[in-house]
ZAKE-308140 format. One record per atom (N, C-alpha, C, O): residue in one letter; x, y, z. Coordinates in steps of 0.2 Angstrom, whole numbers, plus 2048, in hexadecimal, padded with zeros to 3 digits. Layout:
AXYZ ...
This chain:
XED7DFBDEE XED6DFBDE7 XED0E00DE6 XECBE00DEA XECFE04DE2 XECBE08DE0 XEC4E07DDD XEC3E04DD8 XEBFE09DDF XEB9E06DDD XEB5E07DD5 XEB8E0BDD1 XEB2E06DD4 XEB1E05DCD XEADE0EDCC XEAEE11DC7 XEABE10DD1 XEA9E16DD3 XEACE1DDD2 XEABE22DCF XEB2E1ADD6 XEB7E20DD6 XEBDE20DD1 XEBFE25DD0 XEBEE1BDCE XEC1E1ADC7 XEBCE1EDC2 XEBFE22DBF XEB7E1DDC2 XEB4E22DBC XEB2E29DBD XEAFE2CDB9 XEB4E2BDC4 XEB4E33DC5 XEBBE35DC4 XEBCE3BDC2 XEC0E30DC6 XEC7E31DC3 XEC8E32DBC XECCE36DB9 XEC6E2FDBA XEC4E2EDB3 XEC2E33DAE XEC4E35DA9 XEBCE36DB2 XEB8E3DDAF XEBEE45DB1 XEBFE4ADAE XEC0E44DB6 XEC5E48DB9 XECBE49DB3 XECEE4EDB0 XECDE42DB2 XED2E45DAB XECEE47DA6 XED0E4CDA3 XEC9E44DA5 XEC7E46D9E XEC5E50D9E XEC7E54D9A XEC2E50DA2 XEC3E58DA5 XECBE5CDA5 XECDE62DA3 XECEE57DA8 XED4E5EDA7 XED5E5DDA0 XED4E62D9D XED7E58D9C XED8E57D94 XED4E5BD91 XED8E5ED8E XECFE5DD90 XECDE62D8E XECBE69D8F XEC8E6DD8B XECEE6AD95 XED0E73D98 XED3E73D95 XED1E76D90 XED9E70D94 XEE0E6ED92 XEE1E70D8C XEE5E75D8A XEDEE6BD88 XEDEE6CD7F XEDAE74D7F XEDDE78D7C XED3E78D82 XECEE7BD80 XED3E82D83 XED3E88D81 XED6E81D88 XED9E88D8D XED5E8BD91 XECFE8BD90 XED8E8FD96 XED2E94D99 XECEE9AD98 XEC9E9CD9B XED2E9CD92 XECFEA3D8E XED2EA8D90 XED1EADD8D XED8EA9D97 XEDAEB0D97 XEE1EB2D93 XEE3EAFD8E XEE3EB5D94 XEEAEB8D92 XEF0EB9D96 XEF5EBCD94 XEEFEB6D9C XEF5EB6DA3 XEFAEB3DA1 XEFFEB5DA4 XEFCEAFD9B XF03EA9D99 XF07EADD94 XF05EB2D91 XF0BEABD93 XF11EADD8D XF0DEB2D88 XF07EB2D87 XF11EB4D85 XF0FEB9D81 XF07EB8D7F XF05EB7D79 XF03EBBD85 XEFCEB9D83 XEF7EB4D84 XEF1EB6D84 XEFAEAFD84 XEF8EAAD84 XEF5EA6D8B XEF7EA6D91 XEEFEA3D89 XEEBEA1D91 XEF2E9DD95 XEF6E9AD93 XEF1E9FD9B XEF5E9EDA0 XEF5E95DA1 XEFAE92DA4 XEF1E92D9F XEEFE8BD9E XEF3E87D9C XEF5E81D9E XEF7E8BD95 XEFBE87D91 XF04E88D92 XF0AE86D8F XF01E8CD99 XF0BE8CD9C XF0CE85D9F XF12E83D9F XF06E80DA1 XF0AE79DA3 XF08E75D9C XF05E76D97 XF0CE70D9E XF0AE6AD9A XF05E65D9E XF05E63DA4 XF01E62D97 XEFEE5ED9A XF01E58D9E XEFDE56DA3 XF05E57D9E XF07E52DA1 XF0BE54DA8 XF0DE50DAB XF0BE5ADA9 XF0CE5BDAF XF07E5EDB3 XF07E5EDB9 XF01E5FDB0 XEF9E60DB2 XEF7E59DB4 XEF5E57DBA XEF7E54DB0 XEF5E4EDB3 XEF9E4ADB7 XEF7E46DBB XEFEE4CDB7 XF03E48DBF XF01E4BDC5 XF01E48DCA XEFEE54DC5 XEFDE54DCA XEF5E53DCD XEF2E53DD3 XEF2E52DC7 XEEAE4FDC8 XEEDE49DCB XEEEE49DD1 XEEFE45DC8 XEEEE40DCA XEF2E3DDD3 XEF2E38DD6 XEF6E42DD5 XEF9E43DDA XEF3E45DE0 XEF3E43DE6 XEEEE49DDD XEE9E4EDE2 XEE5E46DE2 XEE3E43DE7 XEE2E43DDB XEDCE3CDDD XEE1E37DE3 XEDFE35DE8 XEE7E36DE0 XEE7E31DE7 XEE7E32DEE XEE6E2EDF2 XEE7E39DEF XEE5E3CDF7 XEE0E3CDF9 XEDCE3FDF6 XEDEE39E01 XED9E3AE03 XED5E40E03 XED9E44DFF XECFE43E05 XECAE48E05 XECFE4BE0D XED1E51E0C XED1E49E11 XED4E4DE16 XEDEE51E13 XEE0E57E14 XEE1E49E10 XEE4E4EE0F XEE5E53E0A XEE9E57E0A XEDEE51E04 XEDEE55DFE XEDBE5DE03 XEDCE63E01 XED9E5CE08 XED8E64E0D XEDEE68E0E XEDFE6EE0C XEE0E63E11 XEE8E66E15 XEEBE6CE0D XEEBE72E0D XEECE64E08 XEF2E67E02 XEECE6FE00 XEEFE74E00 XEE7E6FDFE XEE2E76DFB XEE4E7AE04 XEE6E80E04 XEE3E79E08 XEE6E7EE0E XEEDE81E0F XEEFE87E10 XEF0E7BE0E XEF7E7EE0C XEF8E84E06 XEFCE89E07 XEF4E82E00 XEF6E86DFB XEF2E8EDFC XEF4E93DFA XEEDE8DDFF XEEBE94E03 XEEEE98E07 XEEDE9EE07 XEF1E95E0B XEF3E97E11 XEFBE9BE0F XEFEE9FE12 XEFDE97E0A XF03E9CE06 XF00EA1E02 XF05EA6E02 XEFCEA2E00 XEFBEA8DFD XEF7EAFE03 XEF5EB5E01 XEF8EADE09 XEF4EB4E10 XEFBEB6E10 XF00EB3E11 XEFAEBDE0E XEFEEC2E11 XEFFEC2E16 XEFBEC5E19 XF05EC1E18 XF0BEC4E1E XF08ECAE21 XF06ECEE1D XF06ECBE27 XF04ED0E2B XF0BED5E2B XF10ED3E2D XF09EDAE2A XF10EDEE2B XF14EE0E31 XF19EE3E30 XF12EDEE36 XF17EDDE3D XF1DED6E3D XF22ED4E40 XF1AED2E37 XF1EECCE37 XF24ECEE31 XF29ECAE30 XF23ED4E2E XF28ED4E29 XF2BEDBE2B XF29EDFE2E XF33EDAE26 XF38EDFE29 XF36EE4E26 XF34EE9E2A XF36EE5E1F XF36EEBE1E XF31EECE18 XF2FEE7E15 XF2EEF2E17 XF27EF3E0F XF2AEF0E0B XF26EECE09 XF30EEFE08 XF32EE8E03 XF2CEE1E03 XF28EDFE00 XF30EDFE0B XF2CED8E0B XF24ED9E0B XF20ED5E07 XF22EDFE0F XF1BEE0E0E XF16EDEE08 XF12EDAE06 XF1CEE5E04 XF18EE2DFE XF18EDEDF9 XF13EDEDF5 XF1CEDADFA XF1EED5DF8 XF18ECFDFA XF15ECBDF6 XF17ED0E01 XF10EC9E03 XF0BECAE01 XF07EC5DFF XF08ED2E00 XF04ED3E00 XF03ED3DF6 XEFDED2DF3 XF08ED4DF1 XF07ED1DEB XF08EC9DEB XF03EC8DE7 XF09EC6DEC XF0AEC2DEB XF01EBEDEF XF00EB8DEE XEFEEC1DF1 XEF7EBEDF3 XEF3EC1DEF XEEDEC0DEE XEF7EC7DEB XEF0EC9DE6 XEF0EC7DE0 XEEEEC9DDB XEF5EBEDE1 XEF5EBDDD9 XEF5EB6DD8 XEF8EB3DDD XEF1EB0DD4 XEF2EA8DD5 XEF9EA6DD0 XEFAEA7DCA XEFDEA3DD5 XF02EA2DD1 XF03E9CDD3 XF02E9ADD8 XF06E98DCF XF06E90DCF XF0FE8FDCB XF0EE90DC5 XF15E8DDCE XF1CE8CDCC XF1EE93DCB XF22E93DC7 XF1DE98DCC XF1DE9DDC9 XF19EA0DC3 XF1DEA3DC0 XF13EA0DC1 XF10EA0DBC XF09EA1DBD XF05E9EDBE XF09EA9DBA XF03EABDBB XEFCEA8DB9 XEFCEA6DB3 XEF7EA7DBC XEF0EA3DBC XEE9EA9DBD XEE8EADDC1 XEE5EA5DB6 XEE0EA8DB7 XEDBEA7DBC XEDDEA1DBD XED4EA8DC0 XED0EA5DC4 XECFE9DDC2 XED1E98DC5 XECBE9DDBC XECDE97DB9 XED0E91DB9 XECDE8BDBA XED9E92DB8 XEDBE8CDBB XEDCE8ADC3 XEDDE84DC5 XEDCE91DC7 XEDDE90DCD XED8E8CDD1 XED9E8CDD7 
């Protein structure tokens, strides 16, 4: 069971994305213009908070190294042809979450 400790850093942790959320992050990466913020729904931002608080500190490392370790570009001996290349190497010059461009911000 959870300590009365860590329930209220849980607790401030919503209260924080709830208010990115409604406030946005200010750039213009999303649908026509529009802060990149407001391409999820809140409720799909809170399921995945709340997915990352029930992980521990070890596997909450693994899951943020995973998500780095996808965006390192493919060393070009490992790929076939300058398509794939460039391909690796855009796709590490950009923060993209379900397909969906991201300012520093949310990243």
């Amino acid at each position: 069971m959870a300590d009365l400790g860590e329930q209220a850093f849980n607790d401030q942790a919503v209260q924080k994305v709830v208010k990115f959320m409604s406030d946005g992050c200010g750039c213009a990466l999303g649908a026509k213009g529009s802060p990149c913020s407001k391409q999820f729904s809140n409720d799909t931002v809170l399921f995945n908070l709340n997915n990352c608080l029930e992980l521990s500190s070890g596997e909450l490392d693994l899951v943020i190294l995973a998500s780095i370790q996808a965006f390192i570009p493919v060393p070009r001996k490992l790929v076939r042809n300058e398509t794939e290349a460039h391909d690796a190497v855009s796709s590490f010059n950009q923060n993209l979450f379900a397909r969906t461009c991201l300012c520093f911000s949310m990243a």
